[in-house]
N, C-alpha and C positions, 0 to 999 in steps of 0.2 A: 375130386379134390383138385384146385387150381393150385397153380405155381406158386405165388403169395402162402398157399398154406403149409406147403409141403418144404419150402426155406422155413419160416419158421420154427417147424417142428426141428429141421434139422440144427438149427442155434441152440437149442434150449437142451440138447442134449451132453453128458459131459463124453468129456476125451476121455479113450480107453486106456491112452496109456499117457501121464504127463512127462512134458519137457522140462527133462534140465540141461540149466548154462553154468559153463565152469566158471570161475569167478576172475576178471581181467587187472590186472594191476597196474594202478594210478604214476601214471608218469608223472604228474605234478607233483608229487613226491620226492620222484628222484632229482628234478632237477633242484626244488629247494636243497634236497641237500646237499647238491653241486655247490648251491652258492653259498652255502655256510662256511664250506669245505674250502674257498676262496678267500671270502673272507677273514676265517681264521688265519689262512697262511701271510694275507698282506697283514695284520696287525703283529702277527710275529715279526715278520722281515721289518716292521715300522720300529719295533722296542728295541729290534737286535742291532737297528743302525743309530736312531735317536734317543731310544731308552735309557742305553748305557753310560753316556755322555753324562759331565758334572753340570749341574746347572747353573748357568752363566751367574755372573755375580754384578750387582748393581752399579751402575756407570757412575761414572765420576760427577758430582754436578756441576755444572757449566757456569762457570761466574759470570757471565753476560746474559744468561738465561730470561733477567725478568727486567734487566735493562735495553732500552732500543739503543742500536749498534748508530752510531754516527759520525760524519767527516767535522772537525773543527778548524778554526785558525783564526790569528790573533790577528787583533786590529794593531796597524802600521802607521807608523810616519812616514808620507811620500808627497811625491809631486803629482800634480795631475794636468795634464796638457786638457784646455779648453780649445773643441773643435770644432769646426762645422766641415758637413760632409754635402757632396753636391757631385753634378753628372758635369762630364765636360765634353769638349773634340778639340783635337787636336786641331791647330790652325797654324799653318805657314807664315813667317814673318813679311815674305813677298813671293808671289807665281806670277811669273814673268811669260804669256806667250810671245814668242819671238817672231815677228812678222818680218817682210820685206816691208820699205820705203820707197821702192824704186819698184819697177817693171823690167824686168830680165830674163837670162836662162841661168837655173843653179846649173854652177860647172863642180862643185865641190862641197862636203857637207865633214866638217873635220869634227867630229865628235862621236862617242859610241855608246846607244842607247845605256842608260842608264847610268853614265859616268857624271862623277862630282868637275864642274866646270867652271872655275872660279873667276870672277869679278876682270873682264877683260879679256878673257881668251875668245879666239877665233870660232865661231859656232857653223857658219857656211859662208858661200862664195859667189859673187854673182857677176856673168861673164861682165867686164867694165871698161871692154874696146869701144862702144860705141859710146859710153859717156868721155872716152881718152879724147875721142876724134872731137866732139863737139867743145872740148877745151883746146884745143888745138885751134880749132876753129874763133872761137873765142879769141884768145889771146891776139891769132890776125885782125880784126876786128879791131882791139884796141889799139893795136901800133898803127893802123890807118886811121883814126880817130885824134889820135896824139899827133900824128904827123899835121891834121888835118889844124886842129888845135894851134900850132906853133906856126903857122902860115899865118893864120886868121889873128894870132897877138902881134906880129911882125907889122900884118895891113893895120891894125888897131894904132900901132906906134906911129905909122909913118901920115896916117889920117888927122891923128893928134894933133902933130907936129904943124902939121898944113892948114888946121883950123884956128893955129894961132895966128897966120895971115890971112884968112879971108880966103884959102885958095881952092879950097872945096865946101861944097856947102855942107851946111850943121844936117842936113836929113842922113849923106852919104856917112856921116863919121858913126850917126847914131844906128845904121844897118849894120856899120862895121863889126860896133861893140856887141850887138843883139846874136853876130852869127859868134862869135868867138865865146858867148855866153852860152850858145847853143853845142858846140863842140865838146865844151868842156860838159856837156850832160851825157851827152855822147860815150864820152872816155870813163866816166861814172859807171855808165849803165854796161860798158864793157867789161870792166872789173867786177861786177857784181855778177854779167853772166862768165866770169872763169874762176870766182868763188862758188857759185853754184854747181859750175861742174865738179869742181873740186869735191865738193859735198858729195855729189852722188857716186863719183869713184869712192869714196868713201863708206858712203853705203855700200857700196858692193861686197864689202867686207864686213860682215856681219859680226859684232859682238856680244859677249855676254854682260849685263848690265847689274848682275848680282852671281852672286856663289853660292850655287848648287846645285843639285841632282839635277841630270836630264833626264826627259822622260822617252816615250818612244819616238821615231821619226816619224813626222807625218808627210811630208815630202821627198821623193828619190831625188838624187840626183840625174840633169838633163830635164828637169820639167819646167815650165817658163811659168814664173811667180809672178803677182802684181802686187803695186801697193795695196788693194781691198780685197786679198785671200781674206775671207770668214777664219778660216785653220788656223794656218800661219805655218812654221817652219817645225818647231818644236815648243815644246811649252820646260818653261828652267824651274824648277820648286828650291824654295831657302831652306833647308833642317836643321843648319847649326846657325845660330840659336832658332828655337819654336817657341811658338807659345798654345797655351790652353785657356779656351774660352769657357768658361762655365759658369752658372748661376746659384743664389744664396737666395732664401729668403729678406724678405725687405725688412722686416723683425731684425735682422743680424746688422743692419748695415751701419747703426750708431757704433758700436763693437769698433766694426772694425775703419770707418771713419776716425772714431775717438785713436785707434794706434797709428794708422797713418799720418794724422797732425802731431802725434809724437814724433815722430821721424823714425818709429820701429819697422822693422823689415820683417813683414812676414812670410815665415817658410809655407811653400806648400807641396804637397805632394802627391802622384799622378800612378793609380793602379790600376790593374787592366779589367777589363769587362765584371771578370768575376769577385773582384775587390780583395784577392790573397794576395796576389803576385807584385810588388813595387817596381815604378817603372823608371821614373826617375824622382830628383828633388829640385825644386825653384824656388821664386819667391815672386811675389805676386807685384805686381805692374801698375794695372789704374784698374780705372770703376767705369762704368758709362752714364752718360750724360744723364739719364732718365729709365726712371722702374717701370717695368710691364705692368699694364695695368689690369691685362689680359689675366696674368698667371700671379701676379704681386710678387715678381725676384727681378733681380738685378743683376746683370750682365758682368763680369771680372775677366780679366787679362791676367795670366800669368806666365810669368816667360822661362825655358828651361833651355841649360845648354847644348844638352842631347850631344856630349858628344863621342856616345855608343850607339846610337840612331836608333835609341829604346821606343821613339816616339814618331810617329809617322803621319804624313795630313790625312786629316781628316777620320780617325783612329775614334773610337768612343774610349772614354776611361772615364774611373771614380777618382775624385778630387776632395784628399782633404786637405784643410786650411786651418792650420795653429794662429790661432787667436792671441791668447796667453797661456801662461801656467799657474794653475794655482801650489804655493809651494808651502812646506811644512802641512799639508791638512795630514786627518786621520782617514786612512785610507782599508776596506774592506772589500772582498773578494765580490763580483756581482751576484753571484747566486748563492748572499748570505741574503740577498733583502727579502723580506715576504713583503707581500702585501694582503688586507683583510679588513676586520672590523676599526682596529686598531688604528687605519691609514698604513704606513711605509713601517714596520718593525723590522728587527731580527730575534731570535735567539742567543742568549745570554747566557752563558755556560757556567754555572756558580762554582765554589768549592767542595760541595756535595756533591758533585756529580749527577746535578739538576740543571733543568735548563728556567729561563724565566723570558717575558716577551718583552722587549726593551724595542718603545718606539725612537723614531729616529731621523733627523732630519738630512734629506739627501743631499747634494752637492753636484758637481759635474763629473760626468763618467768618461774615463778614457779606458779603450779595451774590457780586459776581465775586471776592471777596479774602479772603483765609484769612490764619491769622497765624503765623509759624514759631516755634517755641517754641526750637529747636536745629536746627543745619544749615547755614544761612546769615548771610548779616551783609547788613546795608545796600550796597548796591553791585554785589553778584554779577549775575550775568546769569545767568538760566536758560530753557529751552527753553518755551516755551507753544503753537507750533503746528506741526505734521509730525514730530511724537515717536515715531511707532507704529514707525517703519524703523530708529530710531537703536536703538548699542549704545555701549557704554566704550570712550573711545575714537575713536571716527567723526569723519571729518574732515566740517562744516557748512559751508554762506554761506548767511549770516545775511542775509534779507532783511526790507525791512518790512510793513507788513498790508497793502498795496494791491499786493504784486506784484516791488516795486522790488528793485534789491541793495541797497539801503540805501546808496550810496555818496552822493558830495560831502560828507562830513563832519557831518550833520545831525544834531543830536540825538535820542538815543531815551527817546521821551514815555511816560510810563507813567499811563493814566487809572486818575483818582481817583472812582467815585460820586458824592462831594458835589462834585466840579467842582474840586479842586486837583489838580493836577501834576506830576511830580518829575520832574526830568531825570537821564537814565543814562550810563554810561560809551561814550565812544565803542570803534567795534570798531577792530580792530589795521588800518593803513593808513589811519584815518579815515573807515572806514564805519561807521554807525550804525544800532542794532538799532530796530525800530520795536517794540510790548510789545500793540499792542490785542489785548484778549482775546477768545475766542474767540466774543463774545456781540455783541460790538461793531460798530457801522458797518464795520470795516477789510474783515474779514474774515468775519464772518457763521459760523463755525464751521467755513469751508474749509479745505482744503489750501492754502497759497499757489502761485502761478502756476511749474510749472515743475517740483513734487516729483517722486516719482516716484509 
């Protein structure tokens, strides 16, 4: 019997004695019912902190609830300044470089960088002994000339005299009178050269030829100057008064032609780079001869007194230019206009507490305030903040810039730029619309508290 057959035999036989296994118990069991045993404990700890509690009671409803919240204010009676706005520089009425006229040595420089130097004061010095000498010299010159002169009238007289008898001949009288003609150019040319010297001692003392600001030194004194220094000495700049060059459209120029032949005096006014800050006030000067045909504007002078030295050469500023004023129009906030299908509207605040699209013709705007030319009347109320959601129609509450409903009765104030005020209609129930614009303290250009 092989191997193969004797395994066999032995598989097919049974066991003599069977196995038993104790029987192992199911952890899975236990932990489910860990986690029951959890469970149950948080839903207890959940009824015994929340359970017991009375069930809140239903809020109050919100009377603005199904109304869009929004800023109003009433259309005004005002003026409105017609402007034009324009870029400028500041320009010096005269800058003076201060050269020498002569050739000499600076002995002396009487002025100190940056000081105000007015019309006539001493600016430098230039050594003036050797223009003294050549006056000196001068002056001998003509008293030998003059001596020489009164000789030569003297021979003239006595020449005369003697040609009335035939006792000299007519050639000698006529040489006579030619040198006594020649003297007298002499004594001419001598006083010319001690008016000349005169001059240049003169020059030696340098003057200022207008009033104002000095600038740095550009010569020490001890260095020998000439009349064709490039440099010069100092350079003087004018401040009080300046002017401001700046340009308009050539579109403008009938405007403001037309008030000029009125003899009206136009104010203008001069702000600094970033167009807040005001710098000074003037009025405006001339026009120039001829429009860029490059850029199509026109060149303007306007002259300020500057005499806080708000204004300095060659300074950039914004430039605006009152024109005229329009006076009595109906005047509304800018950020009531929309614009859209319609052309130029606003919103129109009814007595329901609806609004409706009222188109409307514009006018000139000054600052926050535009002026209606058609559309409105003095009194109206219309929408100027949380417009973007409304349609024709849409039921509002009207609140004021800080947030409020507007209620207790309060009047609604409508800011004026120069500091006046007009009071608006109250709203229906005696709520009142508050109107700051959207640039303003109130509101700062937000939504009010609450839109959607």
């Amino acid at each position: 019997m092989d191997d193969r057959t004797t395994t066999d035999y032995a598989r097919t036989q049974p066991f003599d004695k069977p196995v038993t296994r104790k029987p192992v118990k199911s952890r899975t069991g236990r932990r489910l019912g860990l986690l029951l045993l959890v469970v149950g404990a948080a839903a207890a700890g959940w009824w015994w902190v929340y359970g017991r509690q009375p069930a809140p009671q239903p809020a109050r409803q919100n009377a603005f609830a199904a109304a869009m919240p929004v800023v109003a204010a009433p259309a005004v009676t005002g003026n409105i300044d017609i402007t034009l706005n324009g870029l400028g520089t500041v320009t010096s009425l005269a800058t003076v470089a201060i050269k020498s006229q002569i050739s000499g040595q600076l002995i002396r420089v009487a002025y100190q960088e940056g000081q105000m130097i007015n019309k006539g004061d001493l600016v430098a010095e230039i050594d003036s002994r050797p223009y003294e000498l050549a006056l000196s010299q001068a002056q001998g010159a003509l008293e030998r000339d003059q001596a020489l002169l009164q000789a030569a009238e003297l021979d003239l007289k006595r020449y005369q005299d003697l040609a009335k008898t035939n006792a000299i001949p007519r050639q000698q009288l006529d040489t006579q009178a030619s040198l006594v003609a020649q003297d007298k150019g002499l004594v001419i040319s001598d006083k010319a050269q001690i008016d000349a010297q005169k001059l240049n001692i003169a020059y030696c003392h340098i003057v200022s030829p207008v009033t104002g600001r000095a600038g740095l030194r550009l010569v020490d004194p001890g260095n020998y100057v000439t009349a064709n220094d490039a440099s010069g000495i100092v350079v003087i700049t004018q401040l009080q008064p300046i002017s401001v060059i700046f340009t308009v459209a050539e579109d403008n120029l009938p405007a403001i032609v037309k008030r000029l032949r009125a003899g009206a005096t136009l104010p203008v006014t001069a702000f600094d780079r970033s167009g807040a800050k005001r710098l000074a006030a003037g009025t405006l000067k001339t026009l120039d001869n001829q429009i860029d045909t490059t850029t199509g504007t026109l060149k303007l002078r306007a002259e300020f007194a500057n005499d806080d030295d708000s204004l300095f050469p060659n300074q950039f500023v914004n430039v605006q230019l009152l024109i005229d004023t329009l006076r009595d129009a109906t005047v509304v906030p800018t950020s009531a206009i929309q614009r859209g299908a319609p052309g130029t509207f606003v919103y129109l605040l009814n007595a329901d507490s609806t609004v409706a699209v009222r188109p409307v013709t514009l006018g000139p705007a000054s600052a926050e305030r535009v002026a209606i030319q058609a559309g409105l009347a003095p009194g109206d109320r219309v929408v100027v903040d949380g417009a973007d959601r409304l349609r024709n129609g849409a039921r509002v509450a009207v609140r004021n810039a800080e947030g409020g409903d507007g209620g207790g009765g309060a009047a609604n104030r409508s800011a004026d730029p120069a500091g006046n005020t007009a009071t608006g209609n109250q709203a229906p129930g005696g709520a009142a619309s508050g109107n700051a614009s959207p640039a303003g303290p109130g509101n700062g250009g937000r939504r009010s508290r609450g839109a959607p």
